[in-house]
HTML snippet that shows the backbone in 3Dmol.js (N, CA, C, O; Angstrom):
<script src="https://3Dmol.org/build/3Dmol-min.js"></script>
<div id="view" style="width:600px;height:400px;position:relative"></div>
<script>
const pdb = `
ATOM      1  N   UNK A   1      99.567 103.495 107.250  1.00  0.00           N
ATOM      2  CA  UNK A   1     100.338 102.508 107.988  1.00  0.00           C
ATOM      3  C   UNK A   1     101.032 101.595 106.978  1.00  0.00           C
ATOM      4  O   UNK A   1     100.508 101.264 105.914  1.00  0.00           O
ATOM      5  N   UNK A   2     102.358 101.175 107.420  1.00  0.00           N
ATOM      6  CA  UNK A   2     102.971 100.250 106.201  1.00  0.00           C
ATOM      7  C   UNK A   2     102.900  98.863 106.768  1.00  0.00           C
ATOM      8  O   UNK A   2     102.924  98.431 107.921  1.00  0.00           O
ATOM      9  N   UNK A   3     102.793  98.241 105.452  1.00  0.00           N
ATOM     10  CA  UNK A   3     102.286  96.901 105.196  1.00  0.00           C
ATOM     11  C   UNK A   3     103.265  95.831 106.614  1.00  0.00           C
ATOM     12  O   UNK A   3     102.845  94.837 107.206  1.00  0.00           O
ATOM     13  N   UNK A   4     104.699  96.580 106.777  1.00  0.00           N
ATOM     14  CA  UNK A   4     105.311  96.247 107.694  1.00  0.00           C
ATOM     15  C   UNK A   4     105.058  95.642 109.124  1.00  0.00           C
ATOM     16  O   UNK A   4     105.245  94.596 109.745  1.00  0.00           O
ATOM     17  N   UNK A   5     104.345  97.328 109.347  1.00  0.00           N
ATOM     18  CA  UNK A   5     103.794  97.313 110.727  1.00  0.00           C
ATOM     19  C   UNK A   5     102.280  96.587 111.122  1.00  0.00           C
ATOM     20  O   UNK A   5     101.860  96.305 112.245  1.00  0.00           O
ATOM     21  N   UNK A   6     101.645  96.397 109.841  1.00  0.00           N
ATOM     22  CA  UNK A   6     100.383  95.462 109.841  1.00  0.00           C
ATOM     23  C   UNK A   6     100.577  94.153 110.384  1.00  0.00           C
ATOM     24  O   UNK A   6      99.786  93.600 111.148  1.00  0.00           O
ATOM     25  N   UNK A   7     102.155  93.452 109.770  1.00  0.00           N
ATOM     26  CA  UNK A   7     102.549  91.993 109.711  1.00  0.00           C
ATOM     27  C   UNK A   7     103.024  91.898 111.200  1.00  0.00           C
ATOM     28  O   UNK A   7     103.489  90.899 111.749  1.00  0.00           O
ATOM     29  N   UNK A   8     102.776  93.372 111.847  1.00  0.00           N
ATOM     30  CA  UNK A   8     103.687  93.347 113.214  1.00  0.00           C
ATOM     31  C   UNK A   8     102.605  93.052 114.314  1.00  0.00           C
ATOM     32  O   UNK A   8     102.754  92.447 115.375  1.00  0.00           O
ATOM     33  N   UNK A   9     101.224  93.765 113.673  1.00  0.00           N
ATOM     34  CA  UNK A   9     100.670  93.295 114.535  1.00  0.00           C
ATOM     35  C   UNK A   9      99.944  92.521 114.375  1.00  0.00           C
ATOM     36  O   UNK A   9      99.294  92.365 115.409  1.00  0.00           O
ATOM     37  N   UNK A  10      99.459  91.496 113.148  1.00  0.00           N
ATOM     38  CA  UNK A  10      99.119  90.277 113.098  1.00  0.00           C
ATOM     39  C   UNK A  10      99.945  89.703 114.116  1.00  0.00           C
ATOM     40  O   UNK A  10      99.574  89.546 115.279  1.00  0.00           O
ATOM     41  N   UNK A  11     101.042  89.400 113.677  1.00  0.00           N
ATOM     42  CA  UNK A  11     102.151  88.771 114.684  1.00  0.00           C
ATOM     43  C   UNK A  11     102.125  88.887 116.164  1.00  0.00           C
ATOM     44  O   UNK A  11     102.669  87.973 116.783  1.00  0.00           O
ATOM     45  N   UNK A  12     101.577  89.872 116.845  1.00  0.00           N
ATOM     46  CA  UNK A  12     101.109  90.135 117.978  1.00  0.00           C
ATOM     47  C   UNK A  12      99.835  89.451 118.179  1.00  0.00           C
ATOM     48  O   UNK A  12      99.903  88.461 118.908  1.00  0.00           O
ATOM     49  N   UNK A  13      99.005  89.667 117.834  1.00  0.00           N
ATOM     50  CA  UNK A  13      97.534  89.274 117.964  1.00  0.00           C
ATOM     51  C   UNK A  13      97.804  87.465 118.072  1.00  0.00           C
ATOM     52  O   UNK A  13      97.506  86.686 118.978  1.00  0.00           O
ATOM     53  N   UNK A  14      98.518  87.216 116.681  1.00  0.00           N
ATOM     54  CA  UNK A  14      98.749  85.671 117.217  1.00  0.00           C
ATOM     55  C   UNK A  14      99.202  85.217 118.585  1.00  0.00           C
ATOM     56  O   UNK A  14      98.687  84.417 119.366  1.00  0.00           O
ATOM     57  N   UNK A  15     100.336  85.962 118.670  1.00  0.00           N
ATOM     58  CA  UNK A  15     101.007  85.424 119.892  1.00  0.00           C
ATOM     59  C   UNK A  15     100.602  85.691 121.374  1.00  0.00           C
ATOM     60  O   UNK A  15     101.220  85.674 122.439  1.00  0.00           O
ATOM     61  N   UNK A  16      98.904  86.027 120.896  1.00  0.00           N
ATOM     62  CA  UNK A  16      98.232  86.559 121.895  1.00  0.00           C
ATOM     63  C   UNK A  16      97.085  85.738 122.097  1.00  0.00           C
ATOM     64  O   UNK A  16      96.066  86.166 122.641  1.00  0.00           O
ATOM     65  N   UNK A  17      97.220  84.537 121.665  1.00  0.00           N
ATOM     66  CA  UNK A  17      96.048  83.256 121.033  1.00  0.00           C
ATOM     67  C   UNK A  17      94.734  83.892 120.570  1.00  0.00           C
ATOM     68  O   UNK A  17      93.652  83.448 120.955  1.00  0.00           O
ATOM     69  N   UNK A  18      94.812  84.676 119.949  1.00  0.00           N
ATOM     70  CA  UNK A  18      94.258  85.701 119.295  1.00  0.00           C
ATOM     71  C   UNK A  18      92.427  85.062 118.585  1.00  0.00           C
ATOM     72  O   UNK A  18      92.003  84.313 119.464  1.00  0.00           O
ATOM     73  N   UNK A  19      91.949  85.095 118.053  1.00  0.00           N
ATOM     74  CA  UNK A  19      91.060  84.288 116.789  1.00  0.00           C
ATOM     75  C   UNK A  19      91.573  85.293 115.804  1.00  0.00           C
ATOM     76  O   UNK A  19      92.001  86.428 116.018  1.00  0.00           O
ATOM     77  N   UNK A  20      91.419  84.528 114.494  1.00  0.00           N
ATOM     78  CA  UNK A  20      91.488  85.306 113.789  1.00  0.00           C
ATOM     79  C   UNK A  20      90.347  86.446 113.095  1.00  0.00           C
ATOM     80  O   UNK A  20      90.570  87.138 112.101  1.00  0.00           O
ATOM     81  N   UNK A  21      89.371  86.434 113.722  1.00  0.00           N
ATOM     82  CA  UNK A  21      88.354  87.187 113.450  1.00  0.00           C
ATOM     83  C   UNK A  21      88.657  88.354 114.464  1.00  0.00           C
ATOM     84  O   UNK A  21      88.754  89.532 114.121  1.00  0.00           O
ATOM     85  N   UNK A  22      88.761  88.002 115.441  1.00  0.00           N
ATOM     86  CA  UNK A  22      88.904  88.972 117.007  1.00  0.00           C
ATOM     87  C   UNK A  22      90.089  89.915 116.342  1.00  0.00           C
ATOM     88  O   UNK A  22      89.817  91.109 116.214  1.00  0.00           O
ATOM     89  N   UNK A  23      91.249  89.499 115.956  1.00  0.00           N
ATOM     90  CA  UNK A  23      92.297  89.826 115.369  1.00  0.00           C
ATOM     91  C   UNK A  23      91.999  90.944 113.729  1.00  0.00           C
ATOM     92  O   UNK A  23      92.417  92.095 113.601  1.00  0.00           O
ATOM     93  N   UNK A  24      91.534  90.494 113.128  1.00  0.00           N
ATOM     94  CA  UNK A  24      90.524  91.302 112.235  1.00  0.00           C
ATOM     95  C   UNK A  24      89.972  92.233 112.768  1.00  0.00           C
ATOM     96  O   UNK A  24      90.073  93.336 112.230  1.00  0.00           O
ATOM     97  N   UNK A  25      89.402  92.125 113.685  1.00  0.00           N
ATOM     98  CA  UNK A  25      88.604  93.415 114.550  1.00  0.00           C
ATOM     99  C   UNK A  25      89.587  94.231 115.509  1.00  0.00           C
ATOM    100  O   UNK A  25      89.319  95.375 115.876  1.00  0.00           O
ATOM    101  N   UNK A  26      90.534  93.677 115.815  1.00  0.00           N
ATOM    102  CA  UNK A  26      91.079  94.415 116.880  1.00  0.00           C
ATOM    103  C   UNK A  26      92.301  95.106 116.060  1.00  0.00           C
ATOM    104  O   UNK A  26      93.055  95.831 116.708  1.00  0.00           O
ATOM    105  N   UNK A  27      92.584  94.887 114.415  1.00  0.00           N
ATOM    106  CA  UNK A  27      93.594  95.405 114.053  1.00  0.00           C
ATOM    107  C   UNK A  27      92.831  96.730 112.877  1.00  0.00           C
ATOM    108  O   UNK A  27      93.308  97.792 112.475  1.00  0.00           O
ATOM    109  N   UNK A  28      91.498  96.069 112.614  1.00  0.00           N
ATOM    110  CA  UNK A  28      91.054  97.074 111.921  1.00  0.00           C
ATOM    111  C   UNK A  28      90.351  98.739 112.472  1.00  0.00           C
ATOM    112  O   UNK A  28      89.770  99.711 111.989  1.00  0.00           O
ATOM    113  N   UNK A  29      90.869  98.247 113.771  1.00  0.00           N
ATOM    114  CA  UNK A  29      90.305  99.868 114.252  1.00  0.00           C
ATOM    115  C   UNK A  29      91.115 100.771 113.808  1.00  0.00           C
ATOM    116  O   UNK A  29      91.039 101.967 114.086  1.00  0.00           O
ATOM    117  N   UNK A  30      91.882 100.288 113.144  1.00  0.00           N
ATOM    118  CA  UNK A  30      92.792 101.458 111.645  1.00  0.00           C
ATOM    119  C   UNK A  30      91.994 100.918 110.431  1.00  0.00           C
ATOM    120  O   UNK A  30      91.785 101.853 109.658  1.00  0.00           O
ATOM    121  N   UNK A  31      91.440  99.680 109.950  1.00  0.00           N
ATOM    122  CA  UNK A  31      90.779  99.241 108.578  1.00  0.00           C
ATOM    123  C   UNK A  31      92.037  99.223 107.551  1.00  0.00           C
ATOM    124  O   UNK A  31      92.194 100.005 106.613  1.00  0.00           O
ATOM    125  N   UNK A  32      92.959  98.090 107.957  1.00  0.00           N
ATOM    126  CA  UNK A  32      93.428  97.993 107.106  1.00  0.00           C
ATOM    127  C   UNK A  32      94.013  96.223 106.652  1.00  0.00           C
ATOM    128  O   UNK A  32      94.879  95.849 105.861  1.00  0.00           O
ATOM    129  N   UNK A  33      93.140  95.510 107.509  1.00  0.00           N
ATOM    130  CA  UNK A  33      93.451  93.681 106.965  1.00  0.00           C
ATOM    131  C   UNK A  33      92.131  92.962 107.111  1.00  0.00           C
ATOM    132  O   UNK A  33      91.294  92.901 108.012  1.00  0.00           O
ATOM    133  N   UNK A  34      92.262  92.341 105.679  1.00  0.00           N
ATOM    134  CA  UNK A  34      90.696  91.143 105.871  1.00  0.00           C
ATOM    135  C   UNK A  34      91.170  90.114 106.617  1.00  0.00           C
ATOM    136  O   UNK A  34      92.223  89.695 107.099  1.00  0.00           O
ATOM    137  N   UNK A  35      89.946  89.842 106.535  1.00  0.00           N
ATOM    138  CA  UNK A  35      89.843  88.298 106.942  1.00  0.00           C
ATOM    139  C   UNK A  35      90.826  87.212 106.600  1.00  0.00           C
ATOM    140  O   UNK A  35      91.440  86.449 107.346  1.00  0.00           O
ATOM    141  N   UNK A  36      90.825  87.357 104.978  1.00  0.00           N
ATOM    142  CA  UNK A  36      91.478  86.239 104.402  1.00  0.00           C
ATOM    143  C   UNK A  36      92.956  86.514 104.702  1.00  0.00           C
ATOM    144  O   UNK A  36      93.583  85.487 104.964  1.00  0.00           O
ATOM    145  N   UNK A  37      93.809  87.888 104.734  1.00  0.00           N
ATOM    146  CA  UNK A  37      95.008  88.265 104.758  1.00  0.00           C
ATOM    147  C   UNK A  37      95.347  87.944 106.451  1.00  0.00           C
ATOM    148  O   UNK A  37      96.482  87.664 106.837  1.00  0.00           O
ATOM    149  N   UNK A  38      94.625  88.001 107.003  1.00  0.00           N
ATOM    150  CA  UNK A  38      94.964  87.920 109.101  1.00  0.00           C
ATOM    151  C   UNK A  38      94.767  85.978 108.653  1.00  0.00           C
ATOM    152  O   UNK A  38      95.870  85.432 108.666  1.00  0.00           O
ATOM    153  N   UNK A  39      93.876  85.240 108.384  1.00  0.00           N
ATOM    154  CA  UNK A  39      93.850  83.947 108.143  1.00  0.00           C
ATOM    155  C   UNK A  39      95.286  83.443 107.745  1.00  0.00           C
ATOM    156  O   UNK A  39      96.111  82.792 108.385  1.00  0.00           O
ATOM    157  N   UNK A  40      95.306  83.959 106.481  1.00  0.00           N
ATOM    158  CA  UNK A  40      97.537  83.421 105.655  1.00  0.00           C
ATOM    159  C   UNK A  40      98.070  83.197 106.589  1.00  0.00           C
ATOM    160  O   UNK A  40      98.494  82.135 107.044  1.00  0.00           O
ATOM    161  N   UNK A  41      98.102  84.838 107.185  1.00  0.00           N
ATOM    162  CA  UNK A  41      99.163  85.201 108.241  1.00  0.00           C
ATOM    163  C   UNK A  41      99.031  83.971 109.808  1.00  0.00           C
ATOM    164  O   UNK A  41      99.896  83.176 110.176  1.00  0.00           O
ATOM    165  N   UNK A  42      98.704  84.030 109.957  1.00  0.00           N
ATOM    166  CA  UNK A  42      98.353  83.451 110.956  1.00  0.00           C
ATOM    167  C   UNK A  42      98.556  81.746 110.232  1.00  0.00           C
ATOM    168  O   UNK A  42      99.031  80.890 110.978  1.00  0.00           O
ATOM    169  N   UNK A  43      98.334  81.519 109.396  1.00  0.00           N
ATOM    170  CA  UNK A  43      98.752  79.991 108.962  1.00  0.00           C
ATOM    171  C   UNK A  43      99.925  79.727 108.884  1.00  0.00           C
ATOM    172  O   UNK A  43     100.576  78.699 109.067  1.00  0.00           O
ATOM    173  N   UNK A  44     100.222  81.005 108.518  1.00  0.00           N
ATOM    174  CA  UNK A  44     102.186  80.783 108.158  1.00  0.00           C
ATOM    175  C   UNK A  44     102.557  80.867 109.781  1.00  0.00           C
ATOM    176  O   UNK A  44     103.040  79.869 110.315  1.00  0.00           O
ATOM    177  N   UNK A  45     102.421  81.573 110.231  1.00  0.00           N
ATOM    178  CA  UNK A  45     102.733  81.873 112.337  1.00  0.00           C
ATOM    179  C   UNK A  45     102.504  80.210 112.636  1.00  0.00           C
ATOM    180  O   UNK A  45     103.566  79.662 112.933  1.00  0.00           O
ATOM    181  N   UNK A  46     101.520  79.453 112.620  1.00  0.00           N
ATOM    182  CA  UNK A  46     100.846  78.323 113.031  1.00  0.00           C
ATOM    183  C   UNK A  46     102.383  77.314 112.126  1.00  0.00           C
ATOM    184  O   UNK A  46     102.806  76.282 112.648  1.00  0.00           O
ATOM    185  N   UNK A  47     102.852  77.737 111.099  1.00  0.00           N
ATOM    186  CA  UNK A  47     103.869  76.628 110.597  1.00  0.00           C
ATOM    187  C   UNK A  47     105.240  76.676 110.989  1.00  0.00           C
ATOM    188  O   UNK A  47     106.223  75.956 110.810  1.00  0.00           O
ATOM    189  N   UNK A  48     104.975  77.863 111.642  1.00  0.00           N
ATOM    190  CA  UNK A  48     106.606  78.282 112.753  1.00  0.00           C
ATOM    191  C   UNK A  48     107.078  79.334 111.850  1.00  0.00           C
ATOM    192  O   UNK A  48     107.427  80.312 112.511  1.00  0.00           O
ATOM    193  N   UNK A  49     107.210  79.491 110.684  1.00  0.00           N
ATOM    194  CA  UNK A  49     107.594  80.859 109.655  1.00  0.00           C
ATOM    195  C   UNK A  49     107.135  82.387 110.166  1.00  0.00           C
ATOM    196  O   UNK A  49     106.096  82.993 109.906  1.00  0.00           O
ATOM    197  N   UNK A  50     108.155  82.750 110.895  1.00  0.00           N
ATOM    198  CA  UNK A  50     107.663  84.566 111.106  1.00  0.00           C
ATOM    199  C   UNK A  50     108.336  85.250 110.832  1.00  0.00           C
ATOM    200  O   UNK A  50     108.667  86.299 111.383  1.00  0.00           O
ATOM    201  N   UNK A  51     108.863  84.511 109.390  1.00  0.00           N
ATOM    202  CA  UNK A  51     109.751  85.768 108.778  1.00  0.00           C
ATOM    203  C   UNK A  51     108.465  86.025 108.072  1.00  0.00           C
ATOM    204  O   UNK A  51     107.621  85.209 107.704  1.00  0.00           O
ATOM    205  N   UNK A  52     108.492  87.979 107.898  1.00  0.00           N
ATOM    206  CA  UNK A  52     107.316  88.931 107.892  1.00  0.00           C
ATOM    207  C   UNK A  52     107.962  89.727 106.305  1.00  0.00           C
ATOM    208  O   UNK A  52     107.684  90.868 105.935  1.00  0.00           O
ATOM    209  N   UNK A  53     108.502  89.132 105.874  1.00  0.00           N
ATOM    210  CA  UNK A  53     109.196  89.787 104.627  1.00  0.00           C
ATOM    211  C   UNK A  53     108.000  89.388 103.468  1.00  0.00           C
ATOM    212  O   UNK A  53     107.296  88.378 103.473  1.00  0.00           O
ATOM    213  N   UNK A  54     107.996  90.507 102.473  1.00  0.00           N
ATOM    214  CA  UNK A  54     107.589  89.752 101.535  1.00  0.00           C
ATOM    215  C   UNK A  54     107.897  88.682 100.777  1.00  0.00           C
ATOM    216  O   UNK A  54     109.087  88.421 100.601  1.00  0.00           O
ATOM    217  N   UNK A  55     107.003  87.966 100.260  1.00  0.00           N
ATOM    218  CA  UNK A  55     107.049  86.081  99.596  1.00  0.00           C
ATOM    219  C   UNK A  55     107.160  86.737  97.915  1.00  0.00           C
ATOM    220  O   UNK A  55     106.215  87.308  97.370  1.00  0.00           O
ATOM    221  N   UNK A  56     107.921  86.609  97.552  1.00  0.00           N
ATOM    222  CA  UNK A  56     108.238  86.779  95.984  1.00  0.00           C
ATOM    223  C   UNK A  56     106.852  86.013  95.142  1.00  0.00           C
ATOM    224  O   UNK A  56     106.095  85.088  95.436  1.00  0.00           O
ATOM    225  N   UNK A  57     106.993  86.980  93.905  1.00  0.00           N
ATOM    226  CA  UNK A  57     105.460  86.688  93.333  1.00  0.00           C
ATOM    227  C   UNK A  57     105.839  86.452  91.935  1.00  0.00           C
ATOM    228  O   UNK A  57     106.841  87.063  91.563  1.00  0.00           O
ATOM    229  N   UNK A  58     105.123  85.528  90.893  1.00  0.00           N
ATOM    230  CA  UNK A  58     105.475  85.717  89.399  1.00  0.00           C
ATOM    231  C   UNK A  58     104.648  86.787  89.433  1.00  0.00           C
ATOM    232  O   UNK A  58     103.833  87.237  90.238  1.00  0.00           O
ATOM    233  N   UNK A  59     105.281  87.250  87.774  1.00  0.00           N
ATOM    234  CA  UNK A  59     103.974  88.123  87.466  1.00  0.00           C
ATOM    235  C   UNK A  59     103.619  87.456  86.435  1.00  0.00           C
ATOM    236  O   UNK A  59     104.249  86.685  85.711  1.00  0.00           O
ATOM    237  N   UNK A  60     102.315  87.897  86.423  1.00  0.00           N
ATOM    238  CA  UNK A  60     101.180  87.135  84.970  1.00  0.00           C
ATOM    239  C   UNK A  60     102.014  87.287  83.372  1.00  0.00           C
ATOM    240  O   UNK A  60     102.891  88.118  83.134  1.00  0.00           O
ATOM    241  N   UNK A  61     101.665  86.614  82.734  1.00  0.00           N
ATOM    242  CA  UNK A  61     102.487  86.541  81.626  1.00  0.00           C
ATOM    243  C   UNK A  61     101.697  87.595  80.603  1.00  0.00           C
ATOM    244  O   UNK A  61     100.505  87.867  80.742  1.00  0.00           O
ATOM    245  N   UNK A  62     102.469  88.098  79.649  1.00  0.00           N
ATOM    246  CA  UNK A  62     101.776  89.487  78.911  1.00  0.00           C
ATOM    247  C   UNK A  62     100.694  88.667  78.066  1.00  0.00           C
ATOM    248  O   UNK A  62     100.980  87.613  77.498  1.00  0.00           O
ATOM    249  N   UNK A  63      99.466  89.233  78.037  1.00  0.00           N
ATOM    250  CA  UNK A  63      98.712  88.381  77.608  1.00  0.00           C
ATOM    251  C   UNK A  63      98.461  88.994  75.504  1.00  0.00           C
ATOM    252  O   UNK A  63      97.837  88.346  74.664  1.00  0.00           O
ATOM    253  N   UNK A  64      99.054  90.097  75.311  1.00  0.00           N
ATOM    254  CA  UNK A  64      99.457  90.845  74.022  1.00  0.00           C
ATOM    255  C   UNK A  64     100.594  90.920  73.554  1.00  0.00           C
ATOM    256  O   UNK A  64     101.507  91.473  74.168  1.00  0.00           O
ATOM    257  N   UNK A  65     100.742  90.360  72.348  1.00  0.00           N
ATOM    258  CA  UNK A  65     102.260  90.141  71.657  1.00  0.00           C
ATOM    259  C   UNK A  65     102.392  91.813  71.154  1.00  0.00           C
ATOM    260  O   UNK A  65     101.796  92.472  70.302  1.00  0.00           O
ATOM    261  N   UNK A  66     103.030  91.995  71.727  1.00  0.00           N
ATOM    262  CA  UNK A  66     103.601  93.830  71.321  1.00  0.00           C
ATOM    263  C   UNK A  66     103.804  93.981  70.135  1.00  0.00           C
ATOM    264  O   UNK A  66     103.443  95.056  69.658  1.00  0.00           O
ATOM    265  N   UNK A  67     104.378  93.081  69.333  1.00  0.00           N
ATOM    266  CA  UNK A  67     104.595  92.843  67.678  1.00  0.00           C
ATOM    267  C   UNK A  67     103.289  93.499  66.874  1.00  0.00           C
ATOM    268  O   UNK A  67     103.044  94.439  66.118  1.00  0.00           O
ATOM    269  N   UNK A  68     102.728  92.575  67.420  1.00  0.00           N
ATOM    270  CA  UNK A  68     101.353  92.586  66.683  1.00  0.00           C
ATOM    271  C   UNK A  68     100.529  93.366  66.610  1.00  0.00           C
ATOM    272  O   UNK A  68      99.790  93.708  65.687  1.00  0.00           O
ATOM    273  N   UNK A  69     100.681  93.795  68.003  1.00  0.00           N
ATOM    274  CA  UNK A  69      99.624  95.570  68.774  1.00  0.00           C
ATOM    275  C   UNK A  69     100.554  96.333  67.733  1.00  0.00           C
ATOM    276  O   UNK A  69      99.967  96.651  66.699  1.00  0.00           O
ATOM    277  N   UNK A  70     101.830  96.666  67.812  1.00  0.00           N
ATOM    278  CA  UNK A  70     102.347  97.943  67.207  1.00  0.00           C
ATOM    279  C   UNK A  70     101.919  97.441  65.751  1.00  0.00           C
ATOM    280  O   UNK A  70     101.667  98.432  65.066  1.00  0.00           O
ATOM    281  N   UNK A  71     101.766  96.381  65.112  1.00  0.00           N
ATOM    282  CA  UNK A  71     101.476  96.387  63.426  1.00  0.00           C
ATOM    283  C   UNK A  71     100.153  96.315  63.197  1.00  0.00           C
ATOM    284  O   UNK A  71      99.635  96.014  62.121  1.00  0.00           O
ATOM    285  N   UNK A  72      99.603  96.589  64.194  1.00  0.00           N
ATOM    286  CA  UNK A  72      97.732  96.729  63.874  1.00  0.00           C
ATOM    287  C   UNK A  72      98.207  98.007  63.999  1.00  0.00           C
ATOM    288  O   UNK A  72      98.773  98.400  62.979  1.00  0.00           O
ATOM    289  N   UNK A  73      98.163  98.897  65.032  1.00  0.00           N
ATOM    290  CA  UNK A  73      98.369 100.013  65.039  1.00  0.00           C
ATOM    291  C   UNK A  73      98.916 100.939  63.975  1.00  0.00           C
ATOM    292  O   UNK A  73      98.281 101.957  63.698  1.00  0.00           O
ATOM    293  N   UNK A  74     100.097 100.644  63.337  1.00  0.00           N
ATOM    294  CA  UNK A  74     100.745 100.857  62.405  1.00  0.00           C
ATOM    295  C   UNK A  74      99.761 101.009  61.414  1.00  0.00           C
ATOM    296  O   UNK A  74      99.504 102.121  60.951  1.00  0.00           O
ATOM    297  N   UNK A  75      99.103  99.830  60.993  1.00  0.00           N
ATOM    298  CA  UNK A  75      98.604  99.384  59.922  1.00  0.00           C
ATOM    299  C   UNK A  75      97.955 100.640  59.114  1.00  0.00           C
ATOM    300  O   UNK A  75      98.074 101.058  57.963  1.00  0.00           O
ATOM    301  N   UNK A  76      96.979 101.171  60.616  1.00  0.00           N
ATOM    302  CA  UNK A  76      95.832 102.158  60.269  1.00  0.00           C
ATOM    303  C   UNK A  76      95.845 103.314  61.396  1.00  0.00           C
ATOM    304  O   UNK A  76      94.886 103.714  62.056  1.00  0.00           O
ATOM    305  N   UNK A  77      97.166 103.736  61.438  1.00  0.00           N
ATOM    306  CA  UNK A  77      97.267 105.165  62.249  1.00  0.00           C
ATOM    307  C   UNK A  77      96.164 105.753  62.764  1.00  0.00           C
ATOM    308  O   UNK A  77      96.248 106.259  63.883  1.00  0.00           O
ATOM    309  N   UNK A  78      94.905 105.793  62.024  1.00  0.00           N
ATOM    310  CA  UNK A  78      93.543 107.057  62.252  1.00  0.00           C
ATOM    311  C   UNK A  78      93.117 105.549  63.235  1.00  0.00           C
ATOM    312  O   UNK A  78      92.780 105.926  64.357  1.00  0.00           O
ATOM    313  N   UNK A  79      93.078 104.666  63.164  1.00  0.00           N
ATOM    314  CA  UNK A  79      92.353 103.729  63.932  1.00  0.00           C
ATOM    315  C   UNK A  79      93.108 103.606  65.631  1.00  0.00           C
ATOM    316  O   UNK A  79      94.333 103.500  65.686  1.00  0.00           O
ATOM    317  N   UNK A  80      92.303 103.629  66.917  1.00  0.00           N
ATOM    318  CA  UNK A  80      93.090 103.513  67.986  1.00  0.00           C
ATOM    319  C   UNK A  80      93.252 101.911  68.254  1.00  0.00           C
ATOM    320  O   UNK A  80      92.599 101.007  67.732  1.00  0.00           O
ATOM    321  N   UNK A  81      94.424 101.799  69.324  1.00  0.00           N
ATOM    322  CA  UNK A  81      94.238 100.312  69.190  1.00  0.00           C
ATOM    323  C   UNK A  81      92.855  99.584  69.959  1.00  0.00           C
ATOM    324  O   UNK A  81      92.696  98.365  69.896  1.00  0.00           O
ATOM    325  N   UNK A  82      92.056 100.321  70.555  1.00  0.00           N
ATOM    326  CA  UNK A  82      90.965 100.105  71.555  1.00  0.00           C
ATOM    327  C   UNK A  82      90.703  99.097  70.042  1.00  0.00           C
ATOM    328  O   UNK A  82      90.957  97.897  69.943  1.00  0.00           O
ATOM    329  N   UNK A  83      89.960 100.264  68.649  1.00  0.00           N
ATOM    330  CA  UNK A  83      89.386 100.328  67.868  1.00  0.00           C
ATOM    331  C   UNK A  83      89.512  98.622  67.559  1.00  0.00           C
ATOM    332  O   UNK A  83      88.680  97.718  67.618  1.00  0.00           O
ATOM    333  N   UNK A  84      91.026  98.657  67.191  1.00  0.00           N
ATOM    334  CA  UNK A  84      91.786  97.674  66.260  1.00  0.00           C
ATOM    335  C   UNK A  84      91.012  96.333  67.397  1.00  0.00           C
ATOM    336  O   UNK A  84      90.248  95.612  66.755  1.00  0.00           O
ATOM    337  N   UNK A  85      91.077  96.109  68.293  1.00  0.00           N
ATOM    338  CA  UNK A  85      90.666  94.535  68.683  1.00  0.00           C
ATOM    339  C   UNK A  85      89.248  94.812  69.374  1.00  0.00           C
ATOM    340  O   UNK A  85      88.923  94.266  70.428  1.00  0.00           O
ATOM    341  N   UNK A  86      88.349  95.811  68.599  1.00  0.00           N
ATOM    342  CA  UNK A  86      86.843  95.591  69.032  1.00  0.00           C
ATOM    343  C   UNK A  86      86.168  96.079  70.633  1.00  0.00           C
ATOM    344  O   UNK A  86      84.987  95.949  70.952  1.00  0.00           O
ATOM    345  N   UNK A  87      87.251  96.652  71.484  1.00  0.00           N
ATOM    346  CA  UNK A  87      86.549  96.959  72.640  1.00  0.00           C
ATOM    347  C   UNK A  87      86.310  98.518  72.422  1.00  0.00           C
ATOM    348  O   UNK A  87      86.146  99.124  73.481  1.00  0.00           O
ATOM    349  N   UNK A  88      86.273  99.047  71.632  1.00  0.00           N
ATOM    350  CA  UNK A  88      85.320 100.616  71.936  1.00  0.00           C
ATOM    351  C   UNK A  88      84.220 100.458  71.661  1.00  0.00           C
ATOM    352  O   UNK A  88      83.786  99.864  70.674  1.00  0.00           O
ATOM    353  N   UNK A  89      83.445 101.135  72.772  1.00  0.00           N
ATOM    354  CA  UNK A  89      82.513 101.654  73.442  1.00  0.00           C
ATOM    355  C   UNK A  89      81.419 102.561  72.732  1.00  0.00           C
ATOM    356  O   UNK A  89      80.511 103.065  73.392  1.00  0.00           O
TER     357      UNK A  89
END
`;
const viewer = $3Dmol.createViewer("view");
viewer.addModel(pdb, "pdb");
viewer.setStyle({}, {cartoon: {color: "spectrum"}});
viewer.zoomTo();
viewer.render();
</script>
C-alpha cells in the first residue's frame, strides 16, 4: 500500500471522530501505521492542515570528511577503511 493511500485513510478515520488508537487498529488490519505516525497525523488534521503531501526533510549532515577517508585509505591500500578508524570486528 502507498504511503499515499495510508494518509487517505488516516484522514478518514479522523473525520470519523475516530481515537487515535481505534484508528491504529482499524487501519492496521493491513499493519502498516503506529501509533506515533496516526497521532502527527491527526495533530496536523486537528490544526486544519490536510494537505497529505510530504513535509520536506533536512538530511543529517555527513558526519566523515571524504578528504580524509580517501587519504587514510590511500595511505595504506592493504588496510580497509573499517580497519583505518578501529571498527573491525
Amino acid at each position: 500500500m502507498e504511503i499515499s493511500e495510508i494518509r487517505v485513510l488516516m484522514k478518514y478515520e479522523f473525520h470519523h471522530a475516530t481515537t487515535t488508537r481505534q484508528a491504529v487498529a482499524n487501519i492496521n488490519g493491513i499493519q502498516v501505521a503506529t501509533n506515533a505516525t496516526v497521532v502527527r497525523w491527526f495533530k496536523k488534521f486537528r490544526s486544519g492542515d490536510f494537505d497529505m503531501s510530504n513535509e520536506p526533510r533536512d538530511r543529517p549532515k555527513t558526519q566523515v570528511d571524504n578528504d580524509v577517508l580517501k587519504a587514510t585509505v590511500e595511505a595504506n591500500s592493504s588496510q580497509s577503511a573499517r580497519d583505518s578508524f578501529g571498527t573491525n570486528r
